[in-house]
C-alpha positions as CSV (number, residue, x, y, z in Angstrom):
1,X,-23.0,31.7,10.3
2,X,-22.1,29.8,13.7
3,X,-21.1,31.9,16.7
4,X,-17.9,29.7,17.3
5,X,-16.0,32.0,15.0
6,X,-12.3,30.0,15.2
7,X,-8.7,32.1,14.2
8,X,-7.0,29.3,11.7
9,X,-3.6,29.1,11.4
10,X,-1.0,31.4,9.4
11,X,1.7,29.9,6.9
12,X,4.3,31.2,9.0
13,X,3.4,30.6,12.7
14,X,3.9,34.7,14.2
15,X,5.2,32.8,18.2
16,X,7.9,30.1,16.5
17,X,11.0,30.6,18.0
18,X,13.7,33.0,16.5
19,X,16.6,30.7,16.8
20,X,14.7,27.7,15.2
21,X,16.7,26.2,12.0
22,X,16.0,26.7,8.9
23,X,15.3,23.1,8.2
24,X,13.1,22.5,11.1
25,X,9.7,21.4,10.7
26,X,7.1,24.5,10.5
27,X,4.3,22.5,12.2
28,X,3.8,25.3,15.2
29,X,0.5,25.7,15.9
30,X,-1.1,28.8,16.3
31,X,-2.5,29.8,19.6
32,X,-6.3,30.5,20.1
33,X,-7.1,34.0,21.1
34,X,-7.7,33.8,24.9
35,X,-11.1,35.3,24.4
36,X,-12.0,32.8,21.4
37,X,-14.3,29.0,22.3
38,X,-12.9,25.8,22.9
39,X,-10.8,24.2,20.8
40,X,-11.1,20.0,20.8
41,X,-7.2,19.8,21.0
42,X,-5.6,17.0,23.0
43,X,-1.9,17.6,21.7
44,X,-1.2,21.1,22.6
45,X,-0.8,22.7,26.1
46,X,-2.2,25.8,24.1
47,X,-5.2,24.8,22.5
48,X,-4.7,26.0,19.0
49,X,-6.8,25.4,15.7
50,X,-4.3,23.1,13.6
51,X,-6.2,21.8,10.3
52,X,-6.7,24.1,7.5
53,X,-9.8,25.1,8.4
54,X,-10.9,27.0,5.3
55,X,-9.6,24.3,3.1
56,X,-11.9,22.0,5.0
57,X,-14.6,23.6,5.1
58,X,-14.7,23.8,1.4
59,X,-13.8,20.1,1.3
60,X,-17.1,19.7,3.4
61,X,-19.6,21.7,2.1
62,X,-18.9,19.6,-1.4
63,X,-19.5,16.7,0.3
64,X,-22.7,18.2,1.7
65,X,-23.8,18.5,-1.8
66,X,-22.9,15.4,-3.6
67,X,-20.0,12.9,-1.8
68,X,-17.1,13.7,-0.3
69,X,-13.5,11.3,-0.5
70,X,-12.2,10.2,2.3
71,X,-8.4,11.4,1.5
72,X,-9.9,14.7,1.8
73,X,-10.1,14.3,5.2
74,X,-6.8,12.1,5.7
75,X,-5.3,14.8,3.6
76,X,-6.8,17.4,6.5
77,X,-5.0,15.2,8.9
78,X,-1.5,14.9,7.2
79,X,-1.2,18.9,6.7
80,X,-2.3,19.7,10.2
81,X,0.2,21.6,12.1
82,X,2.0,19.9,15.8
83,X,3.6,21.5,18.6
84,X,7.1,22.2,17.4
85,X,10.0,19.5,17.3
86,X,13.5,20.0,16.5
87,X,13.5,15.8,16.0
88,X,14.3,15.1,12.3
89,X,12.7,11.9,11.3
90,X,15.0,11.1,8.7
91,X,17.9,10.1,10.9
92,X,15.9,7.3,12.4
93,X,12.6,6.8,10.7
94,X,13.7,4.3,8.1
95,X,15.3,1.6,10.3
96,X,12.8,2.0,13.1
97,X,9.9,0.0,10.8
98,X,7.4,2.8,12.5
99,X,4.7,2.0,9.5
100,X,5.1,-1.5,11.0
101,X,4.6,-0.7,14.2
102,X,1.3,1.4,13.7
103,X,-0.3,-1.5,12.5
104,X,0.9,-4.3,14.7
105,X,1.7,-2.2,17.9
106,X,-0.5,0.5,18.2
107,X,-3.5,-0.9,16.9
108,X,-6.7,1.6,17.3
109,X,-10.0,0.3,18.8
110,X,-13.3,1.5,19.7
111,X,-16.1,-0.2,21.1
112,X,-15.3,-3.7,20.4
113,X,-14.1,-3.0,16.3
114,X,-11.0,-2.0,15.5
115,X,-10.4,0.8,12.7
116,X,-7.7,2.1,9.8
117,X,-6.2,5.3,11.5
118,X,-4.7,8.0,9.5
119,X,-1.3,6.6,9.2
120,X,0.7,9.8,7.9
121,X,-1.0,11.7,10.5
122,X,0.2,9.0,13.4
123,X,3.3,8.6,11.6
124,X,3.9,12.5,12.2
125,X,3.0,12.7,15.8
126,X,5.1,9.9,16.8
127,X,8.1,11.3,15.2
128,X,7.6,14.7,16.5
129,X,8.7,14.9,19.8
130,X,7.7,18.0,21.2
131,X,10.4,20.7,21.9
132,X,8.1,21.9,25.1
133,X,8.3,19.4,27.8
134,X,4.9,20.9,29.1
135,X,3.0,19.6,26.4
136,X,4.8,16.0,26.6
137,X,3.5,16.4,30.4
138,X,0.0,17.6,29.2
139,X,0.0,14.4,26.5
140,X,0.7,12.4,29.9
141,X,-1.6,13.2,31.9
142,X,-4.8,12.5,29.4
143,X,-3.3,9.1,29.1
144,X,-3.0,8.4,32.3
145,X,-6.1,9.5,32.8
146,X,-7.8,7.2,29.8
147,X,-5.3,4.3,31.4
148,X,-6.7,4.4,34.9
149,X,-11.0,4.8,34.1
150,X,-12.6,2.5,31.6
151,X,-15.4,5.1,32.1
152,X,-13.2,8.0,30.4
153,X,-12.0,5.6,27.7
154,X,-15.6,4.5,27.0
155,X,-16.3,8.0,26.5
156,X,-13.5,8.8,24.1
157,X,-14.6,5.3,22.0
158,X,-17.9,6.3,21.7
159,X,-17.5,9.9,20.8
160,X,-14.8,8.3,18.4
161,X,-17.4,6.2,16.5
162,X,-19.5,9.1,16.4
163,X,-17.1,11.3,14.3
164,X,-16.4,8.3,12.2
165,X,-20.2,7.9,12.0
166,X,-20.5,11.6,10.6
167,X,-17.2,11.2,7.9
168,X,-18.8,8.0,6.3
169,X,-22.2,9.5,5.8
170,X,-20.1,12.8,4.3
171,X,-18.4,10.0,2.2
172,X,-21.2,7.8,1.2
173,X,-23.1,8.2,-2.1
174,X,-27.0,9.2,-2.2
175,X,-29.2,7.3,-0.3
176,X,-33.3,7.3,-1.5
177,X,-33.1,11.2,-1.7
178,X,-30.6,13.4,-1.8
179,X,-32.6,15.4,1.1
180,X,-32.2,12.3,3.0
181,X,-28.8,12.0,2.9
182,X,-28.4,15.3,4.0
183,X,-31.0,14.8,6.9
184,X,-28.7,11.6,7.8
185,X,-25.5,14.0,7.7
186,X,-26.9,16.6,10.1
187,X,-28.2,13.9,12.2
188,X,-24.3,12.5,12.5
189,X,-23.2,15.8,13.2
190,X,-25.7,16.7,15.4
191,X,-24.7,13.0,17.6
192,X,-20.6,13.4,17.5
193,X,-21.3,17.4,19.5
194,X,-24.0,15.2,21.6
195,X,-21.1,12.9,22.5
196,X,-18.7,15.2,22.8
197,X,-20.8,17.6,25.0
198,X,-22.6,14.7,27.6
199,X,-18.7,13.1,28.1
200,X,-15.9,13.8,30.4
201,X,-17.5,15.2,33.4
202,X,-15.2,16.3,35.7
203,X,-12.0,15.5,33.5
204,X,-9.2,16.8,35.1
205,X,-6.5,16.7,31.4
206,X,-7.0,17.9,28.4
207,X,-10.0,15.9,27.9
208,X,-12.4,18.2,29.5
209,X,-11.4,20.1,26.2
210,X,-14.1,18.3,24.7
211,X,-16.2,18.4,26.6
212,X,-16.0,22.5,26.7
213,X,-15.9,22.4,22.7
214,X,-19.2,20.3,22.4
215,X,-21.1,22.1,25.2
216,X,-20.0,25.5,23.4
217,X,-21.2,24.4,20.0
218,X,-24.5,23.0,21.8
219,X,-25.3,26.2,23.0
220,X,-24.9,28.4,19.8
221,X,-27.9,29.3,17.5
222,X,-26.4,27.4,14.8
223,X,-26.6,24.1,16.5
224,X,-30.3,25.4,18.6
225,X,-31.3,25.8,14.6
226,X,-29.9,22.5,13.7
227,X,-31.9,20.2,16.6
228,X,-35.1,22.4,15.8
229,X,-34.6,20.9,12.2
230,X,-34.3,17.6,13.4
231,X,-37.0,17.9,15.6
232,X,-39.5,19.0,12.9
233,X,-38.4,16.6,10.5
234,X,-38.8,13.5,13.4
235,X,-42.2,15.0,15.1
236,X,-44.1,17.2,12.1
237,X,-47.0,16.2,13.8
238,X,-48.9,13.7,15.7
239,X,-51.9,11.7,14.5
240,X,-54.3,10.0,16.5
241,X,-55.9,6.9,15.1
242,X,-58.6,4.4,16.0
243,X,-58.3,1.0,14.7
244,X,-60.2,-1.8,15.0
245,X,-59.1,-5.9,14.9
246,X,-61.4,-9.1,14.7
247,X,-61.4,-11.9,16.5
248,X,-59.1,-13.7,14.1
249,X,-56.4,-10.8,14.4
250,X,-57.0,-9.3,11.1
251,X,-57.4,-5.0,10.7
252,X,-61.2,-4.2,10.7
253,X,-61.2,-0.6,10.3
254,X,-58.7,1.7,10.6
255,X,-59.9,6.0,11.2
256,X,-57.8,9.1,11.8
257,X,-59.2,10.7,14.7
258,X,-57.2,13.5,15.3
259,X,-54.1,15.7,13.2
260,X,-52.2,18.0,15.5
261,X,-49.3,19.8,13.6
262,X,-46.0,20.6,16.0
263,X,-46.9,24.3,16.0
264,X,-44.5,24.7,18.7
265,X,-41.3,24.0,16.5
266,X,-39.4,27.3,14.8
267,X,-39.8,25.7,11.2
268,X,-43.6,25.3,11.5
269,X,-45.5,27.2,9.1
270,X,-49.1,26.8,8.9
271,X,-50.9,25.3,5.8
272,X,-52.5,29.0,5.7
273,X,-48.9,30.3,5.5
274,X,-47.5,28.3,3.1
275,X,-50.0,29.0,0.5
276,X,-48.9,33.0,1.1
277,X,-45.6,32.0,1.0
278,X,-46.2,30.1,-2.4
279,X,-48.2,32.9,-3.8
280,X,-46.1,35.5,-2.7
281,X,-43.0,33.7,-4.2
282,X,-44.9,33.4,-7.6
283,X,-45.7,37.0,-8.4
284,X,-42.1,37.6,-7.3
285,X,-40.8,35.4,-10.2
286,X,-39.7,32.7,-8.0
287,X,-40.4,29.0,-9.4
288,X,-39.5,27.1,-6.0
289,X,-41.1,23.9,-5.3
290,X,-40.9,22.5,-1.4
291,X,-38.4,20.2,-2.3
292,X,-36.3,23.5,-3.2
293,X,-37.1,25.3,-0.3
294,X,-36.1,22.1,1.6
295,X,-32.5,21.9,0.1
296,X,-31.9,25.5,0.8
297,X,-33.0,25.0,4.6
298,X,-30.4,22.0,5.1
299,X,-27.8,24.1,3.5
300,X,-28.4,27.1,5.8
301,X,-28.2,25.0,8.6
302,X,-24.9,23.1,7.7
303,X,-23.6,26.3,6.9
304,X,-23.1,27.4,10.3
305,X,-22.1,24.2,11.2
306,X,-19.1,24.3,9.0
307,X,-16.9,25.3,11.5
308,X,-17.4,23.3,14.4
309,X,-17.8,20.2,12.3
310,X,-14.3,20.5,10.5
311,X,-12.6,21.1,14.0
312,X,-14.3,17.9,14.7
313,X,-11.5,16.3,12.3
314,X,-8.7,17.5,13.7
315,X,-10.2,15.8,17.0
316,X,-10.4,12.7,15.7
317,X,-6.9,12.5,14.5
318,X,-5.7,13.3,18.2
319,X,-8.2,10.6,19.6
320,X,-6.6,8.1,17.4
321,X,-3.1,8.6,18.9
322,X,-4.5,8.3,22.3
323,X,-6.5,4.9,21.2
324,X,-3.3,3.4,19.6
325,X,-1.0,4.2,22.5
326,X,-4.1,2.3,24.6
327,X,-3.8,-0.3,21.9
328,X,-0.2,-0.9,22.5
329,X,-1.0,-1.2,26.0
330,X,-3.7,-4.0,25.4
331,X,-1.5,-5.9,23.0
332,X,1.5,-5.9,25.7
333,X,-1.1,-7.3,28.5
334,X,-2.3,-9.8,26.5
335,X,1.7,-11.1,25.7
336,X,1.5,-10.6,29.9
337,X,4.2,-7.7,29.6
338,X,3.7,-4.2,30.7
339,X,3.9,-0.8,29.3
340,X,4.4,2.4,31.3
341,X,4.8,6.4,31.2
342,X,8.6,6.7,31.7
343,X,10.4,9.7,34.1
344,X,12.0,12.4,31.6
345,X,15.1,13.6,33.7
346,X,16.8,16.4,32.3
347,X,20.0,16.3,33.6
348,X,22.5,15.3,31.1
349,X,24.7,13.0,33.8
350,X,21.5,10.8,34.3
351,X,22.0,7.5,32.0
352,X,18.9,5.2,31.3
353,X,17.5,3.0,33.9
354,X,14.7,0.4,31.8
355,X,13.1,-2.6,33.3
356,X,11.1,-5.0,31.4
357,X,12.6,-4.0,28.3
358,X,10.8,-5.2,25.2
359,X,10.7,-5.1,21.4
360,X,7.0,-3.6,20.5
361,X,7.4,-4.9,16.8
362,X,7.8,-8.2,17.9
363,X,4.0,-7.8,19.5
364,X,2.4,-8.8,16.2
365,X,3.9,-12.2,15.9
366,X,2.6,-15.6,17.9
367,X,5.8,-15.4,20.0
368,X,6.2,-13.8,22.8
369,X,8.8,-11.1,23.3
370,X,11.4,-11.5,26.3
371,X,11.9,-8.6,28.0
372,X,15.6,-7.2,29.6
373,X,16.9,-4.9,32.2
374,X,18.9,-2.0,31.0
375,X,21.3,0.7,33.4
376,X,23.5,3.1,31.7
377,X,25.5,5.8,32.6
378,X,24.6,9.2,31.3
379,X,26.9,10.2,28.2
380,X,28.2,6.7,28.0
381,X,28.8,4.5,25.0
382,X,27.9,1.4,25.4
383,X,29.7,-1.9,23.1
384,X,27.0,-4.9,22.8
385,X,28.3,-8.3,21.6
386,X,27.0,-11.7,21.3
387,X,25.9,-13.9,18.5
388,X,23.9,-13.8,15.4
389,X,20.0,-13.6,16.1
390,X,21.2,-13.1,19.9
391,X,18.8,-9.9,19.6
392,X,21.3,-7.1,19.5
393,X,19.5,-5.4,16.5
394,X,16.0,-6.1,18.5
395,X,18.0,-4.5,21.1
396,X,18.7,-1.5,19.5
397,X,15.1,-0.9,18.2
398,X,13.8,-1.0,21.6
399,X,16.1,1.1,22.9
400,X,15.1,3.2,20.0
401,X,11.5,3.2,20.2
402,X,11.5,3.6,24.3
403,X,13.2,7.0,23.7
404,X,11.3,8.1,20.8
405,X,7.7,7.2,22.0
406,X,8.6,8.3,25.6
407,X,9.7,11.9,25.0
408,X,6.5,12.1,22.5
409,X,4.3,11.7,25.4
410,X,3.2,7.7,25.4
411,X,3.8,4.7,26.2
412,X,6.9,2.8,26.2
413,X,7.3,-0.6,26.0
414,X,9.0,-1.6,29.9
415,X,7.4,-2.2,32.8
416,X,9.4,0.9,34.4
417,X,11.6,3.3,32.9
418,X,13.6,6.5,33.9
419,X,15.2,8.1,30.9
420,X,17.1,11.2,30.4
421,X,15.7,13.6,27.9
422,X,17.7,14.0,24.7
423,X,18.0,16.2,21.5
424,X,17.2,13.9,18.5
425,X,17.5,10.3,17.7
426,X,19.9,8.7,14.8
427,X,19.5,4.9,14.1
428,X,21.3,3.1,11.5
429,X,21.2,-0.7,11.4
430,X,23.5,-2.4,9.3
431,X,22.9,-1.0,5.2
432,X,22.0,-4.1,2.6
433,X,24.0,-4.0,-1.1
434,X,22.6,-2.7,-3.2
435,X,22.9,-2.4,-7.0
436,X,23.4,1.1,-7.5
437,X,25.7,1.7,-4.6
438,X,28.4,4.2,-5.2
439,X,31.1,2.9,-3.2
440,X,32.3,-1.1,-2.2
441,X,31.0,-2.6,1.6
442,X,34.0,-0.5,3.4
443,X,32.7,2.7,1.3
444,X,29.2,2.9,2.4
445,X,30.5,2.0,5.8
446,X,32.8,4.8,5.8
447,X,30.2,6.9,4.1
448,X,27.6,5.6,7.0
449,X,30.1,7.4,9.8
450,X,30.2,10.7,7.8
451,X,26.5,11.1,7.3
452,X,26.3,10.4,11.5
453,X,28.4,12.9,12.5
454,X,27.0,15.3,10.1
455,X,23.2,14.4,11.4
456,X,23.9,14.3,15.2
457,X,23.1,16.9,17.1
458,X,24.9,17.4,20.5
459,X,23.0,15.4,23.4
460,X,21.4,13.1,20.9
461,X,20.9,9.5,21.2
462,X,22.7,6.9,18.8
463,X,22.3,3.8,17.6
464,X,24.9,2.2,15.5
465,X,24.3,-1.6,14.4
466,X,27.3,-3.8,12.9
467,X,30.1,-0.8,13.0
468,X,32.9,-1.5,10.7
469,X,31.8,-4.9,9.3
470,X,32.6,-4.5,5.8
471,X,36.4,-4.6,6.2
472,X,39.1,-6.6,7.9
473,X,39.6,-7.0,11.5
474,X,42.4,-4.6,11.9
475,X,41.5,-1.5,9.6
476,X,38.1,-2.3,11.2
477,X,39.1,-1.9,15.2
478,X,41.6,1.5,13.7
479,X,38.0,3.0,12.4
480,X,35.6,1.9,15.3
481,X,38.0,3.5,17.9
482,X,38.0,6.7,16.5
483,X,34.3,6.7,16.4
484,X,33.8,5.7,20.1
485,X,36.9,8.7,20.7
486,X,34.8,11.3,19.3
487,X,31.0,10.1,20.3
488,X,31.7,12.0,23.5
489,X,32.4,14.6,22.3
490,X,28.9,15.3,21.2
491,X,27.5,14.5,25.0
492,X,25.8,11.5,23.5
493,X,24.3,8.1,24.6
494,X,25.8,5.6,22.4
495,X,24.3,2.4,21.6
496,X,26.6,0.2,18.9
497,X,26.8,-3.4,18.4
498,X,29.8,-5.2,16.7
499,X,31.0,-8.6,16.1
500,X,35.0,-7.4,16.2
501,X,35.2,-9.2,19.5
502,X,38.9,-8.5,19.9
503,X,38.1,-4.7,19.5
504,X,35.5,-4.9,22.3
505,X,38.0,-6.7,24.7
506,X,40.7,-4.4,24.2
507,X,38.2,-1.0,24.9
508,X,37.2,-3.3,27.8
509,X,40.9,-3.4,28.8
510,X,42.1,-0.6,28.0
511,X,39.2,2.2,28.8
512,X,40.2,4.8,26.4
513,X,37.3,7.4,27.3
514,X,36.1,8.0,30.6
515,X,32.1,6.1,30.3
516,X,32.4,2.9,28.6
517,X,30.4,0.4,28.7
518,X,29.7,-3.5,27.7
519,X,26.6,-5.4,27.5
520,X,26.9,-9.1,25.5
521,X,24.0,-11.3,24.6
522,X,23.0,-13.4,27.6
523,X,23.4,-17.1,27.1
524,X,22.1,-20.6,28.5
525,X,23.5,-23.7,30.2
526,X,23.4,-25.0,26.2
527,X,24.8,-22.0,25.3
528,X,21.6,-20.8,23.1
529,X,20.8,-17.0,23.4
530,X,18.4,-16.3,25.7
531,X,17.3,-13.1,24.1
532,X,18.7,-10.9,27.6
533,X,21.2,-9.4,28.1
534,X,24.4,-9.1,30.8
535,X,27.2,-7.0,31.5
536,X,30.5,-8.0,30.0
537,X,32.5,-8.8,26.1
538,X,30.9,-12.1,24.6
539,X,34.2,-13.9,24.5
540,X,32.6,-16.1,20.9
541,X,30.2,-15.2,18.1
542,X,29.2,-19.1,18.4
543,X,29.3,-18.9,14.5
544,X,29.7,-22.8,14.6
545,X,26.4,-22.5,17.0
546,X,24.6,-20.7,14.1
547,X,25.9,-22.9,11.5
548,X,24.6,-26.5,12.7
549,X,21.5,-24.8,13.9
550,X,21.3,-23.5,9.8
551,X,22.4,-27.0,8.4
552,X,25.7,-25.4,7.3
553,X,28.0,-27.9,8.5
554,X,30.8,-30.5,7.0
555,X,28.9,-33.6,7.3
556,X,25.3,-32.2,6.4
557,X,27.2,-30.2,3.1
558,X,29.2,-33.6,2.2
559,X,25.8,-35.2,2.4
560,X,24.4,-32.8,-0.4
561,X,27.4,-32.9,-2.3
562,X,26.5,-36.7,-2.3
563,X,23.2,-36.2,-3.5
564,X,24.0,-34.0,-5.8
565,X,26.4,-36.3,-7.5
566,X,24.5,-39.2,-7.3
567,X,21.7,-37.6,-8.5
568,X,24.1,-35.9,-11.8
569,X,25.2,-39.8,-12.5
570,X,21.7,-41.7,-12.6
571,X,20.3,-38.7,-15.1
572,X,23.3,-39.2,-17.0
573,X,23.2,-43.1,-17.2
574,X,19.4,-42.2,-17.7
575,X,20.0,-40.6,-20.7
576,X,22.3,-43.3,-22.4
577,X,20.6,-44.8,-25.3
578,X,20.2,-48.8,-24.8
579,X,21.4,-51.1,-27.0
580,X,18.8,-52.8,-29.2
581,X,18.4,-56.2,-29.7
């Protein structure tokens, strides 16, 4: 077996927290003994082994054999445990597109090729939050350390493609021998701990993890067994030959002049010693041939491997958050916006202070997103107004996604950004009919409310698209002001966006809680949105805007009413019968 002998995590994590919730995720990882090897993890301040490791190595050694799948691994991934989070994804994930923006925004790249990440596994991280601000400030600093060298990312890339490198050939079917494909598999391991272990010199994050992990593997017998196998199987021997060539370039003569055997390797065996060995197996009742000996060699060497190589996976599962958050960043520069790593203030009077604001779901498209200022107060609710497709739901998913991705450790999509820490995130954009729905428009409105304030937690943030749409002007302002009454009383930030334009102007008025405040959709001398945003209540929803720009007007619907009816009258005078001579 290999000397990096790894603890693996328990069911029930024995250092979670005694006042954690019964409905909290139970992702805490498991601390490392402080006398046990490096661990390759780049998401924990503790380095701590978080796939199954058993499970995996079973997974692996039956992939060894015959051909592994790659959901095994992906599956690895998805059950791995994370740092915990009290963040519950279900009060935001839905209406935040976060499949979408995996694959548009964070796309992951390595060496020139981009690759399909484990998506449940980024999916998880990114709506995890971490509950320890030190490991969002460990997360931070190996991104800002990949941001600012292209030497360190090049590293990460190419160790990367090496692990990738060593799951397809686990993955792939036979090749001309089944001993070959196994040679090929040990060879891919044996690369990925060569990457790992040469890279990251002098790291000063979490990366020189790594590098400590494949320089520890390098130097145990398991892996000094593994390159002598190699070794034998590239340089058995060296022959030296004579050959001769005529004048016209064709092979004269071709002699062996010399056979030397690589006596010098551990797995050499003279031809004297074989033929013992092949006797002495005989009279024992052994019926072995060399290509059975062979198998059981590559076995006993993966076998000691196993370890190692499964940690290897949870690795490249971390390396693929770092690569997409690097992703994002490419993807913003080549719109020319900017992405940053925001300040995380604490204090709950400290409101958010954004510049460069943008949408990073709108990245994917040929358009290019405009980006806004935003200043809040801490604790405040802020009313948004303006137009239809004046971006106030873009507006909200920003907003959204800055918090989300910035307390997770990455990225966020502004050119600058201070923004106060906060407790969870709940996101509801307007809710589509639906067949089945229990309950009319004003129903699942009202039903939308409850299910907020029983989600909340205090000091969260909210986002509320559309409040109190589904019902008339006046029982809609009566509902929406006790809302915005008892929002503060959760400490929350408050986001919500509403067309009841006489609603906003009398809060604006009136200032019934102590931090209100207003932001409308900015507009143009032609009084077109211009996709920012400035203080102050939109004083029109410029429906009639909308509706010429839609074709829904009286003289372009009296025009198809037109064609409609002339269209009606020449199929009926069509299908007249005519009068025969």
């Amino acid at each position: 077996m290999t000397e990096l002998s790894l603890d693996t995590p328990t069911d029930t994590p024995t250092d979670a927290p005694t006042d954690t919730p019964t409905d909290a995720p139970t992702d805490t990882p498991t601390d490392a003994p402080t006398d046990a090897p490096p661990i390759p993890d780049l998401l924990s301040l503790k380095a701590a082994v978080r796939v199954k490791v058993d499970e995996l190595r079973q997974d692996l050694v039956f992939a060894f054999a015959t051909r592994g799948a790659s959901d095994v691994f992906e599956r690895a991934l998805e059950e791995a445990r994370l740092p915990a989070s009290r963040w519950d994804r279900a009060c935001f994930a839905r209406d935040l597109f976060l499949e979408d923006l995996v694959k548009r925004a964070l796309p992951v790249r390595a060496e020139g090729r981009g690759y399909a990440p484990c998506l449940p596994y980024l999916l998880r991280v990114i709506t995890s939050p971490p509950e320890d601000r030190a490991v969002v400030t460990f997360r931070r600093a190996i991104l800002d350390e990949l941001a600012g060298s292209e030497a360190r990312r090049a590293e990460l890339e190419k160790a990367y493609v090496a692990i990738l490198r060593l799951r397809q050939m686990l993955c792939a079917g036979r090749l001309a021998t089944a001993r070959g494909r196994r040679l090929e598999i040990l060879r891919a391991a044996h690369g990925a701990f060569e990457a790992l272990a040469g890279s990251f010199e002098g790291a000063t994050s979490g990366l020189g993890r790594l590098r400590a992990f494949g320089q520890a593997v390098r130097a145990s017998a398991a892996y000094r067994r593994l390159d002598a196998l190699l070794d034998h199987d590239q340089h058995l021997g060296t022959v030296d030959v004579q050959v001769s060539v005529g004048a016209d370039g064709e092979l004269r003569s071709f002699k062996v002049l010399a056979i030397r055997e690589n006596a010098s390797n551990p797995f050499y065996t003279s031809p004297v010693g074989r033929f013992f060995k092949r006797v002495m197996l005989f009279f024992r009742g052994y019926r072995m041939n060399g290509d059975e000996v062979a198998e059981r060699l590559l076995d006993d060497v993966f076998t000691g491997l196993e370890e190692p190589i499964a940690l290897l996976f949870q690795a490249l599962g971390d390396m693929e958050v770092y690569l997409g958050a690097l992703g994002l960043r490419d993807n913003a520069r080549a719109k020319g916006l900017a992405v940053c790593l925001p300040e995380l203030v604490e204090r709950s009077e400290e409101g958010m202070d954004v510049e460069g604001l943008f949408n990073p779901l709108l990245l994917g498209g040929k358009a290019t997103p405009v980006p806004c200022t935003l200043h809040t107060e801490g604790g405040s609710v802020v009313v948004v107004t303006g137009p239809n497709s004046g971006g106030k739901t873009r507006l909200l998913q920003s907003i959204a996604l800055t918090q989300l991705l910035g307390q997770v450790g990455l990225f966020v999509p502004a050119r600058a950004a201070r923004l106060p820490v906060v407790s969870g995130l709940f996101v509801s954009l307007i809710e589509e009919a639906r067949a089945d729905q229990p309950e009319g428009q004003l129903g699942m409105e009202l039903m939308r409310i409850r299910r907020m304030f029983e989600e909340i937690s205090v000091g969260a943030l909210v986002l509320l698209d559309e409040l109190c749409s589904g019902t008339n002007p006046s029982e809609g302002e009566e509902i929406a002001r006790l809302v915005i009454s008892l929002l503060p009383e959760l400490e929350t930030q408050v986001f919500i966006t509403t067309h009841l334009l006489q609603l906003a102007e009398h809060l604006a008025s009136e200032r019934p809680i102590e931090r209100l405040g207003f932001l409308q959709v900015e507009l143009d001398a032609r009084e077109q949105p211009t996709y920012g945003f400035v203080p102050g209540v939109a004083r029109s929803s410029l429906a009639h805007k909308t509706a010429a720009r839609l074709g829904v007007t009286r003289d372009e619907l009296l025009a198809l009413i037109a064609t409609k009816r002339y269209t009606t009258g020449h199929r009926a005078a069509a299908a007249e019968p005519r009068e025969t001579r």
